[in-house]
DRENTOR-432364 format. One record per residue: residue number from 1; residue in one letter; x, y, z of N, C-alpha, C in turn. Coordinates in pm, 1 decimal. Layout:
BEGIN
{drenpa NUM; kegu a; nx X; ny Y; nz Z; cax X; cay Y; caz Z; cx X; cy Y; cz Z}
...
This chain:
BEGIN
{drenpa 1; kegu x; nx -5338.8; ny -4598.6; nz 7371.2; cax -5284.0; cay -4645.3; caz 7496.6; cx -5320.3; cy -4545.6; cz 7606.4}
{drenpa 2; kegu x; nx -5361.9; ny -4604.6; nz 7716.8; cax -5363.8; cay -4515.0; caz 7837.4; cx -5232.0; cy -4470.5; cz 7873.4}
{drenpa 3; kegu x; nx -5221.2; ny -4327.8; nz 7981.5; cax -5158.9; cay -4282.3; caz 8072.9; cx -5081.6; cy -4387.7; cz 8109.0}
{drenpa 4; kegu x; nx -5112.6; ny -4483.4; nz 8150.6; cax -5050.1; cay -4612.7; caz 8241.2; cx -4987.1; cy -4692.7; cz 8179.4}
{drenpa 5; kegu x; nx -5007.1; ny -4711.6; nz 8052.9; cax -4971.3; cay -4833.1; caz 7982.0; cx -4813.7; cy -4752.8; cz 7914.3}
{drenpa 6; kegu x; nx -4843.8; ny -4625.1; nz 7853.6; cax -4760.6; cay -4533.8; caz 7804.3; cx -4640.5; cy -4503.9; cz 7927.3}
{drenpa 7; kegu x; nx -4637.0; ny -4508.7; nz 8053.6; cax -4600.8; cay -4489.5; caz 8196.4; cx -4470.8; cy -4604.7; cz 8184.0}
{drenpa 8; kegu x; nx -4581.1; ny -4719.9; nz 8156.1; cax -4486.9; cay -4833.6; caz 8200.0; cx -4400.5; cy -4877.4; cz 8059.2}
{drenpa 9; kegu x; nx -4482.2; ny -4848.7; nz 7954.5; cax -4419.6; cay -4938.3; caz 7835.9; cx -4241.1; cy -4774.9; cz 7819.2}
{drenpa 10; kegu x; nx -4293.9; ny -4667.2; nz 7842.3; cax -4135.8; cay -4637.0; caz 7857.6; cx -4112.4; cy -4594.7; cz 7996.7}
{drenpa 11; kegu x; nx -4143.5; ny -4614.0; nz 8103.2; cax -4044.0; cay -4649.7; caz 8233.0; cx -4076.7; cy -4474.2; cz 8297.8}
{drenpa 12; kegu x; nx -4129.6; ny -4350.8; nz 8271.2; cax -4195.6; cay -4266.9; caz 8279.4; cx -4307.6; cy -4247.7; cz 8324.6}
{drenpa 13; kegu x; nx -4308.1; ny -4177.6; nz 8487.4; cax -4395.5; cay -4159.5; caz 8570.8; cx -4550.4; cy -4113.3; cz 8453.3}
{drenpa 14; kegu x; nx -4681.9; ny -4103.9; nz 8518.9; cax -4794.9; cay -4028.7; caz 8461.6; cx -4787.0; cy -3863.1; cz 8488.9}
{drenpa 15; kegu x; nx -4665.7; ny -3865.7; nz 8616.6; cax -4692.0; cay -3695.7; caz 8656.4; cx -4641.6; cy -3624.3; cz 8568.2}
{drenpa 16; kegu x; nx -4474.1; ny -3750.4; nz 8533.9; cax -4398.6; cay -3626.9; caz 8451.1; cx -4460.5; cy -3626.7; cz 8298.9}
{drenpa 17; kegu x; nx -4519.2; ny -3748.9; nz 8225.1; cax -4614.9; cay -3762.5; caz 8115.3; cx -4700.1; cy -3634.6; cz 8103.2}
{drenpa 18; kegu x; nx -4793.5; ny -3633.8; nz 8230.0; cax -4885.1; cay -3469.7; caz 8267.2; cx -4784.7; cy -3325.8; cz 8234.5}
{drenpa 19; kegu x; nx -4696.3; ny -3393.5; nz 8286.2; cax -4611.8; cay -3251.6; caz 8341.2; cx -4545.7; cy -3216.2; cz 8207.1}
{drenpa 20; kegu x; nx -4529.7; ny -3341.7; nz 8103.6; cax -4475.6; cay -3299.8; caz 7955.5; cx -4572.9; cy -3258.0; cz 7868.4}
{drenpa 21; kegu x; nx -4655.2; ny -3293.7; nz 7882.5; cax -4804.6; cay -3253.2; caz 7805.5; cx -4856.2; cy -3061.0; cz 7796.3}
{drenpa 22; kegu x; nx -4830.3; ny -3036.6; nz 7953.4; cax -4848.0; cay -2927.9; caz 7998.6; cx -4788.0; cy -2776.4; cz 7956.0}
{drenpa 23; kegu x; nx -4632.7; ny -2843.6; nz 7957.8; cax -4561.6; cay -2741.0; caz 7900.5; cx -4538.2; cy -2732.7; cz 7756.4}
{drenpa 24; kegu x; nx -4611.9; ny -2821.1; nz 7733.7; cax -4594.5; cay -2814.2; caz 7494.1; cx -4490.8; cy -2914.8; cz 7481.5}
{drenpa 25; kegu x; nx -4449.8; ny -2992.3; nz 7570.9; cax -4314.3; cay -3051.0; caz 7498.1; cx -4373.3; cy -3228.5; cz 7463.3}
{drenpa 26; kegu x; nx -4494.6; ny -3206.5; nz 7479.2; cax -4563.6; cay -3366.7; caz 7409.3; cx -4653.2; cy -3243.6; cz 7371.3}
{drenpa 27; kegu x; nx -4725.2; ny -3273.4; nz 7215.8; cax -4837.0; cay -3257.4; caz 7166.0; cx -4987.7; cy -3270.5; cz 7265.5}
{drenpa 28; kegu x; nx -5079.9; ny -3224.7; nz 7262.1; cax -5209.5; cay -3260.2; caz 7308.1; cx -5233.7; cy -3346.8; cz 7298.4}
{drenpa 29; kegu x; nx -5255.9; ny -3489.1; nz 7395.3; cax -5296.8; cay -3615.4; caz 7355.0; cx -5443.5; cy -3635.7; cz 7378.9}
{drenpa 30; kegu x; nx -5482.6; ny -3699.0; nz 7238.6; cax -5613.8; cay -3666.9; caz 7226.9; cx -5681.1; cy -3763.6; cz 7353.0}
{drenpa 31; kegu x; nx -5843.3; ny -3767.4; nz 7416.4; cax -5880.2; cay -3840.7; caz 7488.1; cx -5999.5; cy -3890.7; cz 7492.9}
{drenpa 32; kegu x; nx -6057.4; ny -3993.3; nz 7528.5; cax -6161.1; cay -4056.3; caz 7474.7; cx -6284.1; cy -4000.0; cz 7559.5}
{drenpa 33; kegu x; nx -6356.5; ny -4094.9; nz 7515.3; cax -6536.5; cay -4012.2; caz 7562.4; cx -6533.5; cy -4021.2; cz 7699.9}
{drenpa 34; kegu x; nx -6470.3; ny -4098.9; nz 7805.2; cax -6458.2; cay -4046.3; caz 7963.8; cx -6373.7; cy -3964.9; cz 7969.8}
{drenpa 35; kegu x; nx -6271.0; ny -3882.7; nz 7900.4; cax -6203.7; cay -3798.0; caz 7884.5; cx -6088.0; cy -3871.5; cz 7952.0}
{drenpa 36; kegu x; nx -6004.7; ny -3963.3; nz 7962.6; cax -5891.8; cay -4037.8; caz 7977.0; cx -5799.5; cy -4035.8; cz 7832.6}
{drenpa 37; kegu x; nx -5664.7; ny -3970.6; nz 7876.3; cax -5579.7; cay -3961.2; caz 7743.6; cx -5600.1; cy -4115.1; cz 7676.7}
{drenpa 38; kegu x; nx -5547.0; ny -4090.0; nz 7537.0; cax -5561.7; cay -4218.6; caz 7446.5; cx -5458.0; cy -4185.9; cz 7377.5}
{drenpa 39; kegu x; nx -5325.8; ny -4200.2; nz 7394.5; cax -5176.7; cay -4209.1; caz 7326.2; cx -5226.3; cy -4271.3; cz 7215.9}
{drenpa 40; kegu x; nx -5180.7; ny -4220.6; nz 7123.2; cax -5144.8; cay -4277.8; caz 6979.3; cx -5004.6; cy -4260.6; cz 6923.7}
{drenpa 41; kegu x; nx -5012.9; ny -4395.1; nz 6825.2; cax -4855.2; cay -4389.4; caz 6810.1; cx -4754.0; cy -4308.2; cz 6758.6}
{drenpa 42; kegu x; nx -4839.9; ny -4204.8; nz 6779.0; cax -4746.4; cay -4048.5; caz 6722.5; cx -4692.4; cy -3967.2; cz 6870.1}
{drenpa 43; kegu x; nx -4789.9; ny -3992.1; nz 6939.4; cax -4761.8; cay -3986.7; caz 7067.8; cx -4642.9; cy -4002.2; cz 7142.9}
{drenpa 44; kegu x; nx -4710.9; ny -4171.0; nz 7107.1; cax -4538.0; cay -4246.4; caz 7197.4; cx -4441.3; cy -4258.1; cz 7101.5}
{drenpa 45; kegu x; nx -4442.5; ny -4185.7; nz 6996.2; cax -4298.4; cay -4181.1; caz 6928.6; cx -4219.8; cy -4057.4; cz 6986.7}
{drenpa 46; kegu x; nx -4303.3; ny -3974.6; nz 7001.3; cax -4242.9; cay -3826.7; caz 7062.4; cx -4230.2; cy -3886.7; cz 7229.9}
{drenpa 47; kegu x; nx -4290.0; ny -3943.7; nz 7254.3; cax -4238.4; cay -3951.2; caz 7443.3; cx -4089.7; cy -4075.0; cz 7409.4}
{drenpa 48; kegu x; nx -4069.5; ny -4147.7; nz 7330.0; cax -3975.7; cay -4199.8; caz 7300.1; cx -3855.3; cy -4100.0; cz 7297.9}
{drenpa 49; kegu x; nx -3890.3; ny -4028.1; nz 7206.4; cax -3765.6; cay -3908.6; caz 7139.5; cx -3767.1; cy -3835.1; cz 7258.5}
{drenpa 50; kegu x; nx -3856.9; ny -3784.3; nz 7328.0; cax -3819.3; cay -3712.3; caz 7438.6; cx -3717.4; cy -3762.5; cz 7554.4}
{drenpa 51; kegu x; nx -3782.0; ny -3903.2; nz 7562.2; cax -3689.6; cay -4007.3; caz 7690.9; cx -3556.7; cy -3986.6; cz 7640.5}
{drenpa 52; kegu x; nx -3540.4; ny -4033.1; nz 7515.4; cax -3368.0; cay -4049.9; caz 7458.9; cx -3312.9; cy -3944.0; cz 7447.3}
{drenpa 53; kegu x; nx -3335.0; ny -3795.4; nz 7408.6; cax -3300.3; cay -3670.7; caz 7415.1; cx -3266.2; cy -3652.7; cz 7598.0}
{drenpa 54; kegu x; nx -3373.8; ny -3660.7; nz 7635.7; cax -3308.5; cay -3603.9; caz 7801.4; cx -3230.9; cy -3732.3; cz 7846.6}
{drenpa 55; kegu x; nx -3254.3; ny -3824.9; nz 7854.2; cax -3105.7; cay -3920.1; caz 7833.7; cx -2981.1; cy -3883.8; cz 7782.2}
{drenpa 56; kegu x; nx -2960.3; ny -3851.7; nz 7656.7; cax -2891.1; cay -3794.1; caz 7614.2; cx -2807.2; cy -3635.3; cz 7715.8}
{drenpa 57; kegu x; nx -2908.4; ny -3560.7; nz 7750.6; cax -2895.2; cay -3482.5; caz 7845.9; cx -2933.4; cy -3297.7; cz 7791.9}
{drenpa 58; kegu x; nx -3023.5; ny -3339.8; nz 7723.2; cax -3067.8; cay -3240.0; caz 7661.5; cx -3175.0; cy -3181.5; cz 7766.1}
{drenpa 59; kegu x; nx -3206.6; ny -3062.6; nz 7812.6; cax -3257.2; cay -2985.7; caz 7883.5; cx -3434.4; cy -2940.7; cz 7813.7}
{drenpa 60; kegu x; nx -3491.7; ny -2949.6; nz 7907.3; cax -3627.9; cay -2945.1; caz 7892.3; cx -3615.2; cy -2816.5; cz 7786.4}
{drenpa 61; kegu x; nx -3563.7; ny -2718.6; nz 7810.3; cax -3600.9; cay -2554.6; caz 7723.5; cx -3519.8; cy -2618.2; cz 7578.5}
{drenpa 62; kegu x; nx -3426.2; ny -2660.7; nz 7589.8; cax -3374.4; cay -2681.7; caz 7452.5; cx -3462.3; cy -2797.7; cz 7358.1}
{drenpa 63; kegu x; nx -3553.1; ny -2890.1; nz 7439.9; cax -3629.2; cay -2984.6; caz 7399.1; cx -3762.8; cy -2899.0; cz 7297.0}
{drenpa 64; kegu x; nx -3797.4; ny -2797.7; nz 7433.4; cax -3941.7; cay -2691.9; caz 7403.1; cx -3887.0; cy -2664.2; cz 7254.6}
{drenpa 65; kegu x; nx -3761.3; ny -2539.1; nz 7275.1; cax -3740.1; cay -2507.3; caz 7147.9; cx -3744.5; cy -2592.6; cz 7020.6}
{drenpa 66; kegu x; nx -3655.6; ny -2706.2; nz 7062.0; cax -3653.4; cay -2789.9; caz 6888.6; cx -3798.0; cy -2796.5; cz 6863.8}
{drenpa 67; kegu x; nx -3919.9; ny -2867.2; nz 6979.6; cax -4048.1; cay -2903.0; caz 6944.5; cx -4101.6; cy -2778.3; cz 6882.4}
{drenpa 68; kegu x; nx -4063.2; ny -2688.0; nz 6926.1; cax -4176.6; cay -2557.4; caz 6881.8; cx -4092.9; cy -2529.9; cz 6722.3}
{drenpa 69; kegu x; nx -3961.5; ny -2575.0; nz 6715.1; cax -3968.5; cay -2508.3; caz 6591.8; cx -3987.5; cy -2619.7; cz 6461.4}
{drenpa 70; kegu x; nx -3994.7; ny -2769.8; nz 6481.1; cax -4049.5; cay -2887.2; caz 6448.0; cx -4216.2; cy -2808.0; cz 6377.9}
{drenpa 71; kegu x; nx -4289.7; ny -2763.3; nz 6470.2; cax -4390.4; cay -2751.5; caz 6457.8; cx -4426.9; cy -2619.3; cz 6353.2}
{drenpa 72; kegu x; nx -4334.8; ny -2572.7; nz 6374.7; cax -4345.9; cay -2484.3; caz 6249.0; cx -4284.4; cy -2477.3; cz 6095.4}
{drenpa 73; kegu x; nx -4234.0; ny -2616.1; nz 6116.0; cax -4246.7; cay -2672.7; caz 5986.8; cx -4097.6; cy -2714.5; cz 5891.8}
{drenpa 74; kegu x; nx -4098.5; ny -2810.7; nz 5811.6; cax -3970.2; cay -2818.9; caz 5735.3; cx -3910.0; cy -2736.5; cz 5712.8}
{drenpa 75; kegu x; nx -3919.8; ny -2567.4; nz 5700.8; cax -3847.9; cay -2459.8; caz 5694.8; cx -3710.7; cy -2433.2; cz 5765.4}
{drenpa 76; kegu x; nx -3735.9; ny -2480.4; nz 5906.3; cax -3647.4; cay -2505.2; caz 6021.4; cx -3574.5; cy -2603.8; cz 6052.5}
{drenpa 77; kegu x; nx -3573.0; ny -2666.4; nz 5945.1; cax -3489.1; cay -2818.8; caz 5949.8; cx -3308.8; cy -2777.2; cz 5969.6}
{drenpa 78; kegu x; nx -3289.1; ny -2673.6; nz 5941.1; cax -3115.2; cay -2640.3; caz 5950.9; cx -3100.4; cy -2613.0; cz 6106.9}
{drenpa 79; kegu x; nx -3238.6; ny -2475.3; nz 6155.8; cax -3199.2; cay -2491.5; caz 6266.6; cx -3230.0; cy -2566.2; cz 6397.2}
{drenpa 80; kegu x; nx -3277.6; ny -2670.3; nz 6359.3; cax -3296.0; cay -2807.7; caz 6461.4; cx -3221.8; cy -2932.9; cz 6449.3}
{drenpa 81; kegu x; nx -3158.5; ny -2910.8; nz 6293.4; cax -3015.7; cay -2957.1; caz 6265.1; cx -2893.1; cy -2924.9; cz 6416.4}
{drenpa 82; kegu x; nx -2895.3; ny -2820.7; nz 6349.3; cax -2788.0; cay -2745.2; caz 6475.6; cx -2767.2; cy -2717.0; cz 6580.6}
{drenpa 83; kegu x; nx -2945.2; ny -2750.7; nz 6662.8; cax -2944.8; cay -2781.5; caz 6779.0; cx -2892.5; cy -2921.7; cz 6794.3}
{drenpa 84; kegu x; nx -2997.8; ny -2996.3; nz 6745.8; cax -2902.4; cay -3170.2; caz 6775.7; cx -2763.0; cy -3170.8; cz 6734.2}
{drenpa 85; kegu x; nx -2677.2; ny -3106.9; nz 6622.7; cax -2570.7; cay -3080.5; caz 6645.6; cx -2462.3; cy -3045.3; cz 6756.4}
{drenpa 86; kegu x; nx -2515.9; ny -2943.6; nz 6816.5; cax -2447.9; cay -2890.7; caz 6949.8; cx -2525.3; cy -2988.5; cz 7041.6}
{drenpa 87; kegu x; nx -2637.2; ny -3004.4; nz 7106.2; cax -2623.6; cay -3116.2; caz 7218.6; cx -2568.9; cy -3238.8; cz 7138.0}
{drenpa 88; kegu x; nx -2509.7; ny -3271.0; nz 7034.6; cax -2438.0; cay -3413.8; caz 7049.4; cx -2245.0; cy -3371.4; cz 7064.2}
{drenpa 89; kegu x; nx -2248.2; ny -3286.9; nz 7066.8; cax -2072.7; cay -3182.4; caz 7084.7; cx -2097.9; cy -3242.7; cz 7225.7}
{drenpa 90; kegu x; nx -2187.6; ny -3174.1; nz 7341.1; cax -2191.6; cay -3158.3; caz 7443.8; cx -2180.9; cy -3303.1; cz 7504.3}
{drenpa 91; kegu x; nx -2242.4; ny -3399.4; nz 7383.1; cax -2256.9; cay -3538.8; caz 7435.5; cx -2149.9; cy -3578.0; cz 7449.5}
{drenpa 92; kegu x; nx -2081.4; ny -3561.1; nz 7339.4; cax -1926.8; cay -3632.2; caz 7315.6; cx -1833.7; cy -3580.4; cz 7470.3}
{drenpa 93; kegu x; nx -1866.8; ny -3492.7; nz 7506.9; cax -1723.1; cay -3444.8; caz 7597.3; cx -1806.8; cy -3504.9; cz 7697.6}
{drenpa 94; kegu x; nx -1890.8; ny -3491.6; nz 7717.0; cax -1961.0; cay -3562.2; caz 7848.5; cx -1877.5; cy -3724.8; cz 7887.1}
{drenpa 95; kegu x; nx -1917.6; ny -3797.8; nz 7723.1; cax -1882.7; cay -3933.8; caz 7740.4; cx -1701.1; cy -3935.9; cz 7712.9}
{drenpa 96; kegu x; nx -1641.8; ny -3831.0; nz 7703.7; cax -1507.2; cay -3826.9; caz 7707.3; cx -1507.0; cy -3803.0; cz 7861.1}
{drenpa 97; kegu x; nx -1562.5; ny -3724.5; nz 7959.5; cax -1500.4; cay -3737.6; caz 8065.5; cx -1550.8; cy -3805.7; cz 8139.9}
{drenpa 98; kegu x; nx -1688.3; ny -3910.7; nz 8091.9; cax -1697.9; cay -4021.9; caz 8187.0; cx -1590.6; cy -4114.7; cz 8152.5}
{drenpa 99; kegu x; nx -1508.2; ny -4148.6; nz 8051.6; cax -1446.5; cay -4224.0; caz 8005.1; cx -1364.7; cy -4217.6; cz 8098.3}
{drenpa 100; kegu x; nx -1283.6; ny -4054.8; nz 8143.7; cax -1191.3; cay -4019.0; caz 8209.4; cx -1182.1; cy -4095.0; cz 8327.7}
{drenpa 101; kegu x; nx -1326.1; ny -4054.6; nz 8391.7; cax -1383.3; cay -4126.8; caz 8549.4; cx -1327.0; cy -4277.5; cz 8559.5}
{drenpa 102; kegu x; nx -1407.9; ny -4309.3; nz 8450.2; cax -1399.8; cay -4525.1; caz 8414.7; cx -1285.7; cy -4552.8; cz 8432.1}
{drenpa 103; kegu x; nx -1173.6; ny -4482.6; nz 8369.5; cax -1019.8; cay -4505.4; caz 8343.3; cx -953.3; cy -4498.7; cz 8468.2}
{drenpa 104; kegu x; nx -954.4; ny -4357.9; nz 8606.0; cax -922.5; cay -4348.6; caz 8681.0; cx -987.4; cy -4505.3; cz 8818.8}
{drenpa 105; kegu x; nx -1127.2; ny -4481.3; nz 8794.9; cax -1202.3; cay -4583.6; caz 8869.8; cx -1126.8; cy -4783.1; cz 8861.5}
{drenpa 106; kegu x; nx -1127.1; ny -4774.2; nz 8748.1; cax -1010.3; cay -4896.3; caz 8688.4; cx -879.0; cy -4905.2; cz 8778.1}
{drenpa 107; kegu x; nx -842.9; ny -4805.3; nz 8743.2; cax -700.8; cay -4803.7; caz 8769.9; cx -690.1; cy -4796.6; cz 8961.8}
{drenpa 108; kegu x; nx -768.5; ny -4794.4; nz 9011.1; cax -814.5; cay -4768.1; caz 9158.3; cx -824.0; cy -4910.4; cz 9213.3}
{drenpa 109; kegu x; nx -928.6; ny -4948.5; nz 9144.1; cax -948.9; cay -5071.7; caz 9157.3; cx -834.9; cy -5192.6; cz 9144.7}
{drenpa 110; kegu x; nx -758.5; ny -5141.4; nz 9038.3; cax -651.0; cay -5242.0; caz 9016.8; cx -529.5; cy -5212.1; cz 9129.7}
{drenpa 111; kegu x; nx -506.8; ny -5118.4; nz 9189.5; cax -460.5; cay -5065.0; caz 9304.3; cx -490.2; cy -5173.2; cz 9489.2}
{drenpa 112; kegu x; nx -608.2; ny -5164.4; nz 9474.1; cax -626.4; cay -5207.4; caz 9576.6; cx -588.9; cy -5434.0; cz 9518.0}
{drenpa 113; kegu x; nx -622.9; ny -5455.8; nz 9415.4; cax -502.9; cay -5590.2; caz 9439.0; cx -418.2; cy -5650.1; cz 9444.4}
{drenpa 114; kegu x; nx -337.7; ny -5470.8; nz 9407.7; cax -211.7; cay -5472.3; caz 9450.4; cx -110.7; cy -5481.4; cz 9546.8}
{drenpa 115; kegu x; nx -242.4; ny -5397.8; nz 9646.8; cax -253.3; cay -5385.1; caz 9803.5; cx -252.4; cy -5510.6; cz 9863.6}
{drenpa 116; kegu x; nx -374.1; ny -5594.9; nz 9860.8; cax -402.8; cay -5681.1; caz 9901.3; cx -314.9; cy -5802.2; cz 9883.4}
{drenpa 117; kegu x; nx -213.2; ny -5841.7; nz 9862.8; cax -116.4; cay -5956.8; caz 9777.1; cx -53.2; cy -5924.9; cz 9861.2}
């Protein structure tokens, strides 16, 4: 897959694609004889995992790290365990205090048709 196709099929600019490539946090994507990247589906499995991780809200350096230590092999499986461990801690309170927000926002809302009557 091209730059473009990879862009659109997950919703991810080409700069920041470039800009993930650059810093190690996508693999080298190999590129064809005009020298235009050629995603393969190992590729867009990692720009997948990347999208849903920083979704999630995982931070580019904590991304680098898991990738770099991924890359050095099943050895490190406990401690990339324990990273996705702790950013999903971090997840949970996150979505506990959006919950908080939703609950107050609700209750606001139900306020004003109270008003209004």
């Amino acid at each position: 897959m091209t730059i473009a196709e990879v862009s659109k099929k997950y919703d991810i600019s080409a700069d920041t694609l470039r800009y993930y490539e650059r810093i190690g946090l996508l693999p080298r994507v190999n590129r064809n004889k005009s020298g235009i990247r050629d995603y393969s589906e190992e590729d867009c499995n990692w720009v997948e995992f990347i999208k849903c991780m920083r979704s999630a809200g995982l931070s580019i350096e904590v991304l680098i790290e898991y990738i770099s230590l991924y890359q050095k092999g099943e050895h490190t499986n406990q401690a990339r365990k324990e990273i996705l461990i702790e950013e999903r801690d971090k997840l949970i309170l996150r979505i506990d205090e959006l919950n908080k927000t939703l609950e107050r926002l609700n209750w606001k809302i139900e306020q004003y048709g109270k008003w209004s009557k």
